[in-house]
Rosetta silent file (secondary structure, phi, psi, omega in degrees, C-alpha in Angstrom):
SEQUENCE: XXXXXXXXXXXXXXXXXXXXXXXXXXXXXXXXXXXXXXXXXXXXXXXXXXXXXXXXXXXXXXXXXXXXXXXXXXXXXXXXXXXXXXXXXXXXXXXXXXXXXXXXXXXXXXXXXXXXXXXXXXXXXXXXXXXXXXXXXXXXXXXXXXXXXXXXXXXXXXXXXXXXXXXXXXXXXXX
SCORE:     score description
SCORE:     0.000 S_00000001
   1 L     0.000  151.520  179.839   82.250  112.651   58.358 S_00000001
   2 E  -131.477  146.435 -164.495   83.102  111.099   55.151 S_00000001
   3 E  -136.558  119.334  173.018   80.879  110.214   52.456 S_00000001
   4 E  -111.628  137.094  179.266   81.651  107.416   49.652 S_00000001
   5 E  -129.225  116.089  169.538   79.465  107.519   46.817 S_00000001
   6 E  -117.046  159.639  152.768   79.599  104.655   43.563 S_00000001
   7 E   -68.624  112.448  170.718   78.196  104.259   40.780 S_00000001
   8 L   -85.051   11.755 -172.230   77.589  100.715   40.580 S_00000001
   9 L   -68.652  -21.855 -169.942   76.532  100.814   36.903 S_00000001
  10 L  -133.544  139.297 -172.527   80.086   98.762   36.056 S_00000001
  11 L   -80.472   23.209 -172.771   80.656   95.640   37.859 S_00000001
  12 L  -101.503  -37.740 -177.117   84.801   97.032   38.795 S_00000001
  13 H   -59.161  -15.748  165.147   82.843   99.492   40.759 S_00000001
  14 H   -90.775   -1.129  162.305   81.985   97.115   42.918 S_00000001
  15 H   -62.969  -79.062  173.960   85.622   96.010   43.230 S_00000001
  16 H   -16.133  -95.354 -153.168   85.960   99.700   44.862 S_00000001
  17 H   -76.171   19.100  152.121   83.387   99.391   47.413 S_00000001
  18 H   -59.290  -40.035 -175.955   84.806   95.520   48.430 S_00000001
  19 H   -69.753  -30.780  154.294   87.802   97.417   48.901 S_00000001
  20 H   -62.246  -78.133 -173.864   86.466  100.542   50.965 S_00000001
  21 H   -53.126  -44.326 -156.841   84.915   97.805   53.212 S_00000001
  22 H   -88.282  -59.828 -179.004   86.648   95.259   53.618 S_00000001
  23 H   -62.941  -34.934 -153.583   90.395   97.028   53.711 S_00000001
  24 H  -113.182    2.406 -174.413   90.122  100.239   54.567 S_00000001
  25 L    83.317    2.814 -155.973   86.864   99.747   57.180 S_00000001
  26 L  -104.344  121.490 -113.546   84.651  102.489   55.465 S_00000001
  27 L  -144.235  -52.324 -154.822   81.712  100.749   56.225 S_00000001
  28 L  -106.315   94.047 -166.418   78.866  103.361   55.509 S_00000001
  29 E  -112.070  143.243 -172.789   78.715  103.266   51.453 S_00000001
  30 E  -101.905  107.009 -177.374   76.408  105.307   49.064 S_00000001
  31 E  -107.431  123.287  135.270   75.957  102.245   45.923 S_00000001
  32 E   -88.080  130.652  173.311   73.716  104.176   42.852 S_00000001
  33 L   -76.720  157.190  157.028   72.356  101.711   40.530 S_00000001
  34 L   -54.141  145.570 -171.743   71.713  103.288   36.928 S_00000001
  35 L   161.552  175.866 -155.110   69.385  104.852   36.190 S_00000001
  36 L   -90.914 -178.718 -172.414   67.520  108.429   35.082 S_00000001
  37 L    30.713   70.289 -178.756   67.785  111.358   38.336 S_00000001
  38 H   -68.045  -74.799  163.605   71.123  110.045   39.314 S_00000001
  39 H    -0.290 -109.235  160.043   72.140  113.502   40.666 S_00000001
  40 H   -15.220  -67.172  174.034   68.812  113.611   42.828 S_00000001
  41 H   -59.646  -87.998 -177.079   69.212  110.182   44.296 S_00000001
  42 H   -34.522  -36.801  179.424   72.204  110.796   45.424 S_00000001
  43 H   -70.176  -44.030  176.424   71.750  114.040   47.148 S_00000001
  44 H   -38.266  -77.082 -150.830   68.466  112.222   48.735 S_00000001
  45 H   -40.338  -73.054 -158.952   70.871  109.606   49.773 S_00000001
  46 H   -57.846  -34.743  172.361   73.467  111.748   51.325 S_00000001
  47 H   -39.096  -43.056  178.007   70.910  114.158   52.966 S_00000001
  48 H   -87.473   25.895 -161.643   69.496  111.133   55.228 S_00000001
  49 H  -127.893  -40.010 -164.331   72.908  110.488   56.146 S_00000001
  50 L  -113.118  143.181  140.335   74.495  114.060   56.857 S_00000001
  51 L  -106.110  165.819 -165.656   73.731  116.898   58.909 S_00000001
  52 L   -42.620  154.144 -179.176   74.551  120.347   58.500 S_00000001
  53 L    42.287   30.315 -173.927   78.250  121.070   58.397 S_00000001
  54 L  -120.619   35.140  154.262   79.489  117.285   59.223 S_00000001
  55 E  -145.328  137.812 -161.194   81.308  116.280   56.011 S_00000001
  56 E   -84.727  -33.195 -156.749   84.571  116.893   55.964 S_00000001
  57 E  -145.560  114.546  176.962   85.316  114.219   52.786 S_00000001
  58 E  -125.358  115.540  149.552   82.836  113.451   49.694 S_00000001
  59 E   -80.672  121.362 -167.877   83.946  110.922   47.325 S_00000001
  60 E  -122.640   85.606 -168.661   82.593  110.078   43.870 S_00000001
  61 E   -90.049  123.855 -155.586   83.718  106.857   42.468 S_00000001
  62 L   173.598  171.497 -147.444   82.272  106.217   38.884 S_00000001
  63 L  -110.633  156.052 -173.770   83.548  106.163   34.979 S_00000001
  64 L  -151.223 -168.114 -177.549   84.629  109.803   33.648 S_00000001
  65 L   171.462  144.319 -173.513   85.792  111.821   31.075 S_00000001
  66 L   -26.780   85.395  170.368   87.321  115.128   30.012 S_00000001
  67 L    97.542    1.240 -163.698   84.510  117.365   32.133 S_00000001
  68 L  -132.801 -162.595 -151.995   81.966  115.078   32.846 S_00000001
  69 L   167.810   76.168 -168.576   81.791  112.485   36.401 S_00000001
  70 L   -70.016  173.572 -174.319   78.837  110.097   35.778 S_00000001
  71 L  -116.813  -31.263 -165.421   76.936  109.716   38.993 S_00000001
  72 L  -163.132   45.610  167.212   74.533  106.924   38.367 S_00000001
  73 L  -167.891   57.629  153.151   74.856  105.475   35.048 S_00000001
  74 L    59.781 -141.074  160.789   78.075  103.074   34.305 S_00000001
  75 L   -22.745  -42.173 -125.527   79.618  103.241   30.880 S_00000001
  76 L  -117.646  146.352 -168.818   77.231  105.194   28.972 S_00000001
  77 L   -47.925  158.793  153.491   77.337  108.994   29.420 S_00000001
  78 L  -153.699   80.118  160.312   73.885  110.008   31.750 S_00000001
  79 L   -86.555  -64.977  160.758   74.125  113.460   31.244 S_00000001
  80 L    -1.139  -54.985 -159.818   70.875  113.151   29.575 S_00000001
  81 L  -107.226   -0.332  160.805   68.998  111.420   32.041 S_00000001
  82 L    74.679   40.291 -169.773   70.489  114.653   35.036 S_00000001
  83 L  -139.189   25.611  162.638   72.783  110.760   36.235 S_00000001
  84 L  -146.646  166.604  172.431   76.593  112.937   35.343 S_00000001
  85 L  -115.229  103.616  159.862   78.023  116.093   36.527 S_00000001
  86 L  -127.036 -164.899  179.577   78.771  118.000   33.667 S_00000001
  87 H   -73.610  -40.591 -174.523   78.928  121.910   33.370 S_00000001
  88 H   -49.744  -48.661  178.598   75.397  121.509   31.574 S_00000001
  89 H   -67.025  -42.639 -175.024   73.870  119.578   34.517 S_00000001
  90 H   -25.225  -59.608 -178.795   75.682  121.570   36.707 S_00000001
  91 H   -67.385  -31.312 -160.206   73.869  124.967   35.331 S_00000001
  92 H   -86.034  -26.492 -160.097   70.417  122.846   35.007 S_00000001
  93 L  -105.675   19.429 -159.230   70.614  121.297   38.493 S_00000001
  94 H   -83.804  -39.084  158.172   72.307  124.046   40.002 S_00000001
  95 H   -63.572  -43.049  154.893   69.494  124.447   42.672 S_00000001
  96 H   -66.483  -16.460  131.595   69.700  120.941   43.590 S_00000001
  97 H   -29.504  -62.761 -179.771   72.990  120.936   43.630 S_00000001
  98 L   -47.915  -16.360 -147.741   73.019  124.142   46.109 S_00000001
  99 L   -94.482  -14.065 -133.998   71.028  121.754   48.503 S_00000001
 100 L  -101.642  -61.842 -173.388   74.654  120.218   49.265 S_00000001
 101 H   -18.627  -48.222 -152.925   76.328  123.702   50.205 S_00000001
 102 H   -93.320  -25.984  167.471   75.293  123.800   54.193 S_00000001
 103 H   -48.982  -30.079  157.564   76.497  120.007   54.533 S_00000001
 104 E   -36.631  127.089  116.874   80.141  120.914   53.915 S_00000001
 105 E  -123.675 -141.004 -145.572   82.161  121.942   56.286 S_00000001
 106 E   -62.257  -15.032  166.434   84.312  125.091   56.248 S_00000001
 107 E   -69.377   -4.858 -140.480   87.536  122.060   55.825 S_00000001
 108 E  -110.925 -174.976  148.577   86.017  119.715   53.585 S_00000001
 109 E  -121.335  152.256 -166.988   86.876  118.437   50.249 S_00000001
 110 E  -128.102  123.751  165.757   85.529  116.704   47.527 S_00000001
 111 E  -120.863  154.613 -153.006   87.040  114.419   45.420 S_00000001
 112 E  -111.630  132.353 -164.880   85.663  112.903   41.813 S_00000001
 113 E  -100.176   52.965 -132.999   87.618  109.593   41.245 S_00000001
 114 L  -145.763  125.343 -162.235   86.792  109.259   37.765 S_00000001
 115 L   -86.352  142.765 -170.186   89.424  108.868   34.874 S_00000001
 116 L    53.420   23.860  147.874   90.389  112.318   33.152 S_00000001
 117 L   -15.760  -32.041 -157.250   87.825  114.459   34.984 S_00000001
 118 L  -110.640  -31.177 -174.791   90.088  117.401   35.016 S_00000001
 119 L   -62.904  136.589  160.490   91.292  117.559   31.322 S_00000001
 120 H    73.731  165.025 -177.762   91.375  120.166   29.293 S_00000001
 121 H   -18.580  -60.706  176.959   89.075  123.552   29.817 S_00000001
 122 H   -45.203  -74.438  177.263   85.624  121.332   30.743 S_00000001
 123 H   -41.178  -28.782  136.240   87.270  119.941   33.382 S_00000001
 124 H   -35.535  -54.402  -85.352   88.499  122.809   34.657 S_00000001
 125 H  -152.468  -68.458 -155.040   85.547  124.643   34.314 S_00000001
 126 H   -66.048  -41.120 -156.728   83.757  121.750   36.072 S_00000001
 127 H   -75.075  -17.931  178.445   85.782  121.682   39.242 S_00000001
 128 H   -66.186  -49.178 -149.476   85.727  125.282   39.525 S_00000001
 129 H   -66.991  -41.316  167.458   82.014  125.633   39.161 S_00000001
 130 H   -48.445  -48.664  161.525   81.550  122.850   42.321 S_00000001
 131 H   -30.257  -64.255  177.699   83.634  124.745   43.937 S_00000001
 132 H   -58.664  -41.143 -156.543   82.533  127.432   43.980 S_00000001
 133 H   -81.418  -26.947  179.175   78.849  126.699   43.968 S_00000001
 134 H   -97.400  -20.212 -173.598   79.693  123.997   47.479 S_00000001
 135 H    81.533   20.800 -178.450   82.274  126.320   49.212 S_00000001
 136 L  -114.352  167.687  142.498   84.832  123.347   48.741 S_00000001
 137 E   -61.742  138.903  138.781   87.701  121.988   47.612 S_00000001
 138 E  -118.031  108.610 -178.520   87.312  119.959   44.685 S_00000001
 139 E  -110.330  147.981 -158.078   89.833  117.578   43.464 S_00000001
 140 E  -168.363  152.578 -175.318   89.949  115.409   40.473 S_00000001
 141 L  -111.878  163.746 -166.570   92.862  114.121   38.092 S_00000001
 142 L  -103.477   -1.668 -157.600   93.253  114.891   34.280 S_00000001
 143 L  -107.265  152.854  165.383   94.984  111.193   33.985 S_00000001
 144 L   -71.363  134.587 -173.314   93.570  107.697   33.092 S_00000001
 145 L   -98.276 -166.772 -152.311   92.818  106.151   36.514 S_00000001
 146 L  -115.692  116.721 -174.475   93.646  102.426   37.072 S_00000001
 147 L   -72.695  138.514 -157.042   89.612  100.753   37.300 S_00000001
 148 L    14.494   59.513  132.816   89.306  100.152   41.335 S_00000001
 149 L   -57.370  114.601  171.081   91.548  102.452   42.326 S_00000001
 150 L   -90.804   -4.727 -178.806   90.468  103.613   45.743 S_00000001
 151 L  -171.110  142.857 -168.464   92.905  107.141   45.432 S_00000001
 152 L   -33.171  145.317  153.805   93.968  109.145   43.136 S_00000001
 153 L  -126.154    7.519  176.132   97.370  107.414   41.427 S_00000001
 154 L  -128.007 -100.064  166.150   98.893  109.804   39.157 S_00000001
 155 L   -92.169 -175.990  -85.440   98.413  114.243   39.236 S_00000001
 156 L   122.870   90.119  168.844   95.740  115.792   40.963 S_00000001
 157 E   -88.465  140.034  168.903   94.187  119.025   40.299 S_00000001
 158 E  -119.369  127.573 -164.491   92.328  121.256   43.056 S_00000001
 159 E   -98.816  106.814  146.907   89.886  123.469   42.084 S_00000001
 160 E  -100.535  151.246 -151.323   89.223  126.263   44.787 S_00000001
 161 L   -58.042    0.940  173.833   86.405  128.679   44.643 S_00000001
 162 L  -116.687   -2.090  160.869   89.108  131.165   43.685 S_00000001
 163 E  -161.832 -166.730  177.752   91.499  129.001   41.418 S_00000001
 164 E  -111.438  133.119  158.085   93.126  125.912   39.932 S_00000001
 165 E  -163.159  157.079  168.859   96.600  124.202   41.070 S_00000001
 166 E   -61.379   94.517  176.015   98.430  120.724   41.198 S_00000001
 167 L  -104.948  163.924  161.646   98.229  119.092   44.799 S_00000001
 168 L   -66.967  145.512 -166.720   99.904  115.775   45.863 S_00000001
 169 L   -68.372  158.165  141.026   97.112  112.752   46.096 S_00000001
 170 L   -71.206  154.532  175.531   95.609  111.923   49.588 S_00000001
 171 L   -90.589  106.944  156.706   96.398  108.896   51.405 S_00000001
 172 H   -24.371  -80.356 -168.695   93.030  107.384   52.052 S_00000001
 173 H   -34.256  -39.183 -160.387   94.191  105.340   54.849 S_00000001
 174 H   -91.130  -11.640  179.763   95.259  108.285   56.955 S_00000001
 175 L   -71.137    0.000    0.000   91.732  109.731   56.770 S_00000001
C-alpha cells in the first residue's frame, strides 16, 4: 500500500496532488489543511486507511527546511503548533509517532519530499531518529526541490535505523 500525504497549506501543493491523480493514477490522497495538531491528524488520517503491516510507501509532500518537514502548516514553520517533524516534535510526539511503527512493513520506506530536509546535522539527525523509531527507511534530499515535484530530482539521502548513505531517487511511476 502506498500512502500520499500533502500539506495543502501552499496552493503548488495542490499542483502535486493534480499530478498524483490525474498522471500517475494515485487516486487515494491524504490533503492536511493548516492548522494546530498537524502530526495527529495525519496519523488519524492514515490509521483509517491502513492496517497493520500494509504500507510499503509513505510520502510527505509539504515545504521544508534544513531538519524540519512541515506536515500541516504551508509556509510558516508549525513546529509550534506539533503541524512539522522536527527532532523537537519528534522527542515530544514520540508516542504518537510510535503509533505508526506496526503499519510499516518489514520493506517499506518513507520518503519526505520537502526542499533541504536532509541538510546539515538536523537533518540527519531527523531521518535517523524516524528511522529508527518506524523500523524504516527514510529518505529525504539535502537539495532545493523544484515546487510540484512529484520525486525526488537531485541527491537523496537514506537514513536506516543503523546509518546514513546516498541512494539514487525512485521512479514513482514504477511503483
Amino acid at each position: 500500500m502506498e500512502i500520499n500525504v500533502l500539506d495543502v497549506g501552499d496552493p503548488f501543493m495542490r499542483r502535486v496532488a493534480m499530478v498524483l491523480q490525474t498522471q500517475l493514477g494515485k487516486k487515494d490522497l491524504i490533503e492536511l489543511a493548516p492548522g494546530p495538531r498537524g502530526v495527529e491528524r495525519m496519523i488519524d488520517e492514515i490509521g483509517k486507511r491502513a492496517d497493520a503491516g500494509t504500507i510499503d510507501i509513505f510520502r510527505l509532500y509539504a515545504h521544508g527546511n534544513t531538519g524540519i518537514i512541515n506536515v500541516a502548516h504551508g509556509h510558516e514553520r508549525g513546529e509550534d503548533e506539533d503541524s512539522a517533524l522536527t527532532l523537537s516534535t519528534v522527542q515530544r510526539l514520540k508516542p504518537l509517532l510510535a503509533t505508526l511503527t506496526p503499519y510499516f512493513s518489514s520493506t517499506a520506506r518513507v520518503e519526505l519530499h520537502g526542499c533541504m530536509v536532509a541538510l546539515g546535522t538536523d537533518g540527519e539527525r531527523l531521518m535517523l531518529e524516524l528511522a529508527r523509531l518506524w523500523r524504516v527507511r527514510v529518505q529525504a534530499s539535502p537539495d532545493p526541490e523544484p515546487m510540484g515535484a512529484v520525486q525526488f530530482q537531485g541527491r537523496v539521502y537514506e537514513a536506516r535505523p543503523g546509518g546514513l548513505s546516498c541512494v539514487p531517487p525512485t521512479d514513482i511511476t514504477k511503483n
